[in-house]
C-alpha positions as CSV (number, residue, x, y, z in Angstrom):
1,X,118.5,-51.1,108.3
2,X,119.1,-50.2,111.9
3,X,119.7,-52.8,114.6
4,X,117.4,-50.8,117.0
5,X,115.3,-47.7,116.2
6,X,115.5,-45.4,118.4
7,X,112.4,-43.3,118.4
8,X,109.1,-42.7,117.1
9,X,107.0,-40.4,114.3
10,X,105.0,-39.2,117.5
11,X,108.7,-38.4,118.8
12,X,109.9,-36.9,115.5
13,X,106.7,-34.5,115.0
14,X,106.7,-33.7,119.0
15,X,110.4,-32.6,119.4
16,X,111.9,-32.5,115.9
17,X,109.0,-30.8,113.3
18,X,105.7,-29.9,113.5
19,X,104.0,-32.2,110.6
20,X,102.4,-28.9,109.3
21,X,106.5,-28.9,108.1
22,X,106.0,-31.8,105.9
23,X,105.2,-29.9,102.6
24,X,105.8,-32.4,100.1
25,X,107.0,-35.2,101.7
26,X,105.3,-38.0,103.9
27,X,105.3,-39.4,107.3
28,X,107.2,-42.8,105.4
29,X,110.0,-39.9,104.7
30,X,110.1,-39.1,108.3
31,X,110.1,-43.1,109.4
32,X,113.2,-43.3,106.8
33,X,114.5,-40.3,108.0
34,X,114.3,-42.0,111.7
35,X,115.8,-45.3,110.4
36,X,118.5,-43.9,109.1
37,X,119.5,-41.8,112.2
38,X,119.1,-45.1,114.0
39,X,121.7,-46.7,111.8
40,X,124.5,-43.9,112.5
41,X,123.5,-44.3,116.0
42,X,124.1,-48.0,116.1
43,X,127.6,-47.4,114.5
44,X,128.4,-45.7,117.9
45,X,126.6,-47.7,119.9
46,X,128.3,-51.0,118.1
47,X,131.7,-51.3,120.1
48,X,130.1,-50.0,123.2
49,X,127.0,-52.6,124.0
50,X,125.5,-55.7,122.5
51,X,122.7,-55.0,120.1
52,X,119.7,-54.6,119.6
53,X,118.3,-53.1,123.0
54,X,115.0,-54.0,124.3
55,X,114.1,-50.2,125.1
56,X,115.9,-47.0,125.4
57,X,115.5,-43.9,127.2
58,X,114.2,-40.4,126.2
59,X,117.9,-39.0,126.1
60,X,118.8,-41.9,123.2
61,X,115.4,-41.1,121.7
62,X,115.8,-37.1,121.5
63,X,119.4,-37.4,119.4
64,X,118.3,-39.7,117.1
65,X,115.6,-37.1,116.6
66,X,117.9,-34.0,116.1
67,X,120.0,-36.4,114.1
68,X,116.9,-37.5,111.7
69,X,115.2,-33.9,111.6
70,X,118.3,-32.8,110.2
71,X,118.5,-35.9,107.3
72,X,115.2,-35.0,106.7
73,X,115.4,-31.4,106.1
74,X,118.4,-32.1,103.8
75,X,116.9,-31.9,100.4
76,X,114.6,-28.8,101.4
77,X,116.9,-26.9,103.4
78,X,116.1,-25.0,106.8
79,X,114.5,-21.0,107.0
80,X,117.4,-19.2,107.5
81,X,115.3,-15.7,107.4
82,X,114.3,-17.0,111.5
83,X,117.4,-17.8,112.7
84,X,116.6,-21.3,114.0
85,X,118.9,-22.6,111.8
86,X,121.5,-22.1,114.1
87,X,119.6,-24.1,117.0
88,X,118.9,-26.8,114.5
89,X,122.1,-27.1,113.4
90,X,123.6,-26.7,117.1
91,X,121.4,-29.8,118.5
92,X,122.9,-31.5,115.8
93,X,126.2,-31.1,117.0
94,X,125.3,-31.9,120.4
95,X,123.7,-34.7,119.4
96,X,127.0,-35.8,117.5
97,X,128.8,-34.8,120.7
98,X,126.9,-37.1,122.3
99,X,126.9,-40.1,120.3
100,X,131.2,-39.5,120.9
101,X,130.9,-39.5,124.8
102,X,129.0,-42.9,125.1
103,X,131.1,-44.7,122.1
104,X,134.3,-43.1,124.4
105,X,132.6,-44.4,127.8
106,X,131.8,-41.1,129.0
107,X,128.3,-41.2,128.6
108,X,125.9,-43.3,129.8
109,X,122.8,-43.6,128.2
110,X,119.7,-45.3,129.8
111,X,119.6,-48.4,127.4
112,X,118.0,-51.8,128.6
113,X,119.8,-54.7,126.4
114,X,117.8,-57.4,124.7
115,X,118.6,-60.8,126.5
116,X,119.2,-62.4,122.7
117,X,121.7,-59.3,121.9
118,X,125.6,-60.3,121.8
119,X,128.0,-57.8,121.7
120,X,130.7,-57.7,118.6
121,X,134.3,-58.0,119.2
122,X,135.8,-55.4,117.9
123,X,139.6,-56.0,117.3
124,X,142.5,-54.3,119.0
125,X,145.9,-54.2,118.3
126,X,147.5,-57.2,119.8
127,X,144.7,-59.1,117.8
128,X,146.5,-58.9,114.6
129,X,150.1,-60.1,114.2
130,X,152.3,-57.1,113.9
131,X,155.3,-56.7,111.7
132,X,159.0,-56.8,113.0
133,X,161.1,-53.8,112.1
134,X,164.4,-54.1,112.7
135,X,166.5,-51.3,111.5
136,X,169.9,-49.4,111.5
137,X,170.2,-45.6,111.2
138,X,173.7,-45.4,110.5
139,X,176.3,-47.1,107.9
140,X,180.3,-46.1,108.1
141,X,182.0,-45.8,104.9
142,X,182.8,-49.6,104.5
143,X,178.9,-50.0,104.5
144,X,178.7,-51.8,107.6
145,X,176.5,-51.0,110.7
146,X,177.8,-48.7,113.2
147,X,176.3,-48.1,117.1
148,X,172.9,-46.1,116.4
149,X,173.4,-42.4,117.6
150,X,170.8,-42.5,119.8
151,X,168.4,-39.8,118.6
């Protein structure tokens, strides 16, 4: 389950499918289709703030829909015969894109943070004891160290 979801059906059906679209499946396919487009979002948005948010903005809202459309059109497939399978699959990518910039600190999406939420430490390097290596690159012929070559 996602920490935060991050937009509606209303959002979904006005900027992702019409629900004339639906065909077989339901508006709880759309809401799963939603949560889990939440849950990859949350992986980016894990390192970067404490979660859950409070609210979030349209921007935040519009690529989890792009992200959710496209998990929900998975098993059907698109209609490549209109060519908007190509703009599908391009808001996708920038909706991937996106998620990158604000998990790199580029981005900065208009998020209000929950007063409850705590951010998660996520370990660096010089949280974990590293390993010595000590090491020689060169033995002479009586099998003891020489100088290293310098290379």
């Amino acid at each position: 389950m996602p920490v935060t979801t991050y937009a509606t059906v209303a959002m979904f059906f006005q900027w992702g499918l019409p629900q004339t679209a639906l065909g077989s499946k339901t508006v709880a396919d759309v809401q799963s289709a939603l949560d889990a487009a939440s849950s990859d979002m949350d992986d980016y948005f894990r390192g970067v703030y404490p979660l859950p948010f409070a609210s979030v903005g349209l921007s935040v809202s519009r690529r989890c829909v792009a992200i959710a459309r496209n998990i929900f059109m998975g098993g059907r497939g698109f209609s490549p015969v209109t060519g908007a399978d190509e703009d599908l699959i391009r808001q996708l990518k920038d909706a991937e894109d996106w998620c990158d910039k604000v998990q790199r600190k580029v981005k900065f999406p208009d998020v209000v943070i929950d007063p409850t939420a705590q951010i998660l430490q996520v370990p660096t390097f010089d949280t974990y004891a590293q390993p010595l290596a000590v090491s020689s690159s060169v033995v002479n012929s009586d099998g003891c160290r020489a100088p290293t070559r310098g290379w």
